[in-house]
N, C-alpha and C positions, 0 to 999 in steps of 0.2 A: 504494500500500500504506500503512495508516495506520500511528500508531505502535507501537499494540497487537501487529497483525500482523508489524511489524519484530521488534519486541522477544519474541515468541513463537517465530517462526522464527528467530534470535539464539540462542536459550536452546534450540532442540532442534541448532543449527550447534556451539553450544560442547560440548553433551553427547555430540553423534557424532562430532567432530572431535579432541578432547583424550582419549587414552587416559592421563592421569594424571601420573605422574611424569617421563616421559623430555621429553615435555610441557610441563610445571609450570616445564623451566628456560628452556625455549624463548620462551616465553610472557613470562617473568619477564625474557630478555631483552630481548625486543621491547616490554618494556612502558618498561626503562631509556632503549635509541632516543629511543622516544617518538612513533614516525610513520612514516609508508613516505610515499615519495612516488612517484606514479604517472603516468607520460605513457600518456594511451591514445586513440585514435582512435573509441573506442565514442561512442552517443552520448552527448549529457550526462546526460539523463534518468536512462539506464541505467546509467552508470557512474556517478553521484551512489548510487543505487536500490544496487549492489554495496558503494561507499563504506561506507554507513549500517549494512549490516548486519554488516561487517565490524567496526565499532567500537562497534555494541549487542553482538555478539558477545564482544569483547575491550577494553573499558572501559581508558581508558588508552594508547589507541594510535590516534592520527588516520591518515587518509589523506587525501594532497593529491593530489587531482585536477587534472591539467592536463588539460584535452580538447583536438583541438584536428586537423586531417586528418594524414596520416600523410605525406605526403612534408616535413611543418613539422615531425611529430615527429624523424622521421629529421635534419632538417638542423638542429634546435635539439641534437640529442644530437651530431653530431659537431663544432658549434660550440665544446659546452661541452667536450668533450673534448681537442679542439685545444687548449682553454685553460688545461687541465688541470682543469674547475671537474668535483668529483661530486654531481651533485647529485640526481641521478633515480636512483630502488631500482628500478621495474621500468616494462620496455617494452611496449607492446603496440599495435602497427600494423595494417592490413588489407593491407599487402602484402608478403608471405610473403620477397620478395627482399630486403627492406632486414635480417632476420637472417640470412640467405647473407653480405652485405655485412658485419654488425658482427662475424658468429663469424669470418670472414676476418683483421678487423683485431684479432681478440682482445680486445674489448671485452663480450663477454658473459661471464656465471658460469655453467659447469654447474654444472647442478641438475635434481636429475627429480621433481616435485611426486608427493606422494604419488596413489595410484591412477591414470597414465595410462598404466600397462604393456597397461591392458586398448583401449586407444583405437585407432582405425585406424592404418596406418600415415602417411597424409596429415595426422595430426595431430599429427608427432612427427617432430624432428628427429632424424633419425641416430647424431648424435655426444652427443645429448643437454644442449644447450644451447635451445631453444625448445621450446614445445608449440601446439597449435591450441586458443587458451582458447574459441573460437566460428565458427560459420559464418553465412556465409547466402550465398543464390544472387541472382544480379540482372537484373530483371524489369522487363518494359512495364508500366504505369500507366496507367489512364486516371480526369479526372472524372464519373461517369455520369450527371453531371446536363449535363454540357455534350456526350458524344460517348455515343449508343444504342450498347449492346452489339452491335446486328451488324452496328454501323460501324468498334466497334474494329479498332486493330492486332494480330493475333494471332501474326504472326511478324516478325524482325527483318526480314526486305525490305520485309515490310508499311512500314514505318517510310519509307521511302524514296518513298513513292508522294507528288506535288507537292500532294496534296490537303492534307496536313499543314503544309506552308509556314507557317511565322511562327505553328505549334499546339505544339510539340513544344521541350521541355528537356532538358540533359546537365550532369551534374557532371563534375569536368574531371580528366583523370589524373593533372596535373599539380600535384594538391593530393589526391586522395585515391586511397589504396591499391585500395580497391571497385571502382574504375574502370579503374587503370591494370591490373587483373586484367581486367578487363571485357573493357576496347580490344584486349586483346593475345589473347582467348581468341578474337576474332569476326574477327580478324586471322586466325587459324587457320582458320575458316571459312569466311569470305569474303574474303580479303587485304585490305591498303589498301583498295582502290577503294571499296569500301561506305561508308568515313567519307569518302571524299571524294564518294562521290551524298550520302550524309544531311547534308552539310554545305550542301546546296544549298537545304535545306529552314532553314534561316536558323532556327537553334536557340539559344534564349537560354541562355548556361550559366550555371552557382552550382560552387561549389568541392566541396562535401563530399557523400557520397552518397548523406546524410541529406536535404538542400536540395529535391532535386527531390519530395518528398513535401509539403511544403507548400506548395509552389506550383502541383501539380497541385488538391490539395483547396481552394485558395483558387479554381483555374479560370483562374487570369494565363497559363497553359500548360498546356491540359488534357489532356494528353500529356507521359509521361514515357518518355524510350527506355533507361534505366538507371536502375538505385540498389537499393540492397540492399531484400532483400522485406521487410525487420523491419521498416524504417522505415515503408512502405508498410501493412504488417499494424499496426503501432501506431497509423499514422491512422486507418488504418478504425477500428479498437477503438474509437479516440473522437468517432464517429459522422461521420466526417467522408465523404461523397463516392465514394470513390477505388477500385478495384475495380484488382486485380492479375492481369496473365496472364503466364501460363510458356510460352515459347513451345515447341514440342513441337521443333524443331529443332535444341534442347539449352537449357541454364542456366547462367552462368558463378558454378563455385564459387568461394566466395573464402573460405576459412579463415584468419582470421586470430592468428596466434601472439603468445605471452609470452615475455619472459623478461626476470631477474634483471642489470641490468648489473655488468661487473667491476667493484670499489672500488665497490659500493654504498654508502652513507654510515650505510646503517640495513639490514645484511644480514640480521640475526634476524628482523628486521620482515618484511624483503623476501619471506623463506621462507616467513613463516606466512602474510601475504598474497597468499602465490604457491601456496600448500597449499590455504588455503580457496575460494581462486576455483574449483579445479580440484575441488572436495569434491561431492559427488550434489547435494546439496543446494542450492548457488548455481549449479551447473548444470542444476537443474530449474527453478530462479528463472528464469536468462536463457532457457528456452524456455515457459515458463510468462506470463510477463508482460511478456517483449523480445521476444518472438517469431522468438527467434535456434534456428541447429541450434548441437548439441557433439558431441565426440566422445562422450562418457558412453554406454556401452552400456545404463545404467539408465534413461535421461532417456526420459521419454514427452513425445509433442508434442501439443499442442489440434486437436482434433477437426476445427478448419475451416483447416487448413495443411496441405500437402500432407506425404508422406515422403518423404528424401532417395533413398529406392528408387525412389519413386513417379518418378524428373524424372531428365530423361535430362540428365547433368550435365556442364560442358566444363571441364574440369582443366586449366591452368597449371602448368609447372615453374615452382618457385621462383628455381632459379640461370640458367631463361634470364631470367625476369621482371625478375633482377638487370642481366643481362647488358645488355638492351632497357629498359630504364626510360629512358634520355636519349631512343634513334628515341621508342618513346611518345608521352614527350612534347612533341618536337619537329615530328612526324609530324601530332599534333593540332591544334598551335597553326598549322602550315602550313595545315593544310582550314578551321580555324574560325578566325583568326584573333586566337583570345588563349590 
């Protein structure tokens, strides 16, 4: 998006966002802050791309972008809190358990951004401490310059067949949220045993589950057995290669939430950039040009994505995904080895 089109979408964000006076003090306080600062697991592209619009928006108020997977987010937030250090305004993870975990320890702030009364229930915490800021489902890959379409994989056993051997990559659960939803929804499906046949197919991993998108379009592993579809839909967009299939035997949703930590350092900040993320507007952006789903009952999606009605979709409890997050991970490192 160039700067023109920031600064234009900016200026129609500020004019449907600020109803004026009640507003004007909110604004004015988050502009004294000075900054929000922001741990988020999205990718960089994307969350830079929300950053910018957020401070053509509101002039005067930085956002500090830490990117970075989500089990590092999680463990950099309860390091610094052990230490008593505040220093992150708002979370936002791809695995739904690690806010089971912090609203436990009382580390979150409620707060309920404005308009997500209207949202599904899977995108809204209970007690009203998290929301679901975005989704996406996660999908085989292939490069179709290196594997004919009707040699692809088109279901998750497919994956397993030895023809794949030393073809095929995984991002690891043990660093991203996307995954460890992933591992645990095909666990429900197929138990263990599946990751331990797919591990026989001697699968190169990468951490985030962003990674397997560019190394299938480079063709180093032209087979992806996971990683969120956005990432995957964004490569293509940039003409790369890569061709996504949903396997019809279900999709693992991964919605991943926000939220405001307690003793945020910059909490006026925190609000309004916890308000606009959740606005029609930057929730049309992120499926518009991230090629993410929201909960946003207004959000339309590009023509060549599927809908979340369309994809028969495998749901994850948040507080077992808490509860199972060490097997996961342990579980994984046992089949694959790191």
């Amino acid at each position: 998006m160039n700067t023109r089109r920031v600064g234009a979408l900016a200026l129609t964000l500020v004019l449907a966002a600020i109803p004026a006076s009640a507003q004007d003090a909110r604004v004015e306080a988050a502009r004294r802050e000075g900054k929000v600062v922001w741990y988020t697991s999205l990718a960089l592209s994307s969350s830079e791309r929300v950053a910018k619009l957020f401070e053509a928006a509101y002039p005067g108020i930085g956002v500090e972008v830490h990117r970075t997977g989500s089990q590092r987010i999680l463990q950099r937030v309860m390091q610094e809190l052990q230490a008593n250090l505040r220093l992150v305004d708002v979370i936002h993870t791809s695995d739904a358990g690690h806010f089971v975990l912090l609203k436990a320890k009382k580390l979150l702030m409620k707060y309920t951004p404005a308009g997500v009364d209207a949202f599904p229930p899977g995108f809204k915490d209970r007690d009203g401490y998290s929301y679901g800021l975005r989704a996406t489902v996660n999908v085989i890959a292939y490069n179709s310059k290196v594997v004919p379409a009707t040699e692809a994989p088109r279901t998750w056993k497919d994956l397993l067949d030895p023809k794949w051997k030393g073809k095929l990559v995984t991002a690891h659960p043990g660093y991203s949220g996307v995954i460890a939803t992933h591992v645990l929804a095909l666990v429900h499906l197929y138990g263990w045993d599946y990751w331990k046949q797919l591990a026989q197919n001697r699968l190169m991993l990468v951490q985030s589950a962003v990674d397997p998108a560019g190394v299938v379009a480079s063709g180093e592993r032209p087979v992806a057995v996971n990683g969120g579809d956005y990432t995957f839909y964004q490569t293509r967009k940039q003409g790369n290669p890569v061709e996504i299939v949903y396997p019809k035997e279900g999709v693992p949703l991964v919605v991943s939430p926000t939220a405001i930590a307690a003793g945020a350092p910059h909490p006026s900040a925190a609000k309004l950039f916890t308000d606009f993320t959740f606005s029609r507007e930057v929730q049309q952006v992120l499926a518009d040009t991230e090629g993410l789903y929201t909960g946003h009952p207004d959000v339309t999606y590009p023509a060549d994505k599927p809908k979340l009605g369309e994809l028969r979709l495998l749901h994850t409890d948040p507080d077992e995904l808490e509860k199972r997050n060490e097997e996961i991970r342990k579980r994984f490192v046992e089949f694959f080895g790191a």
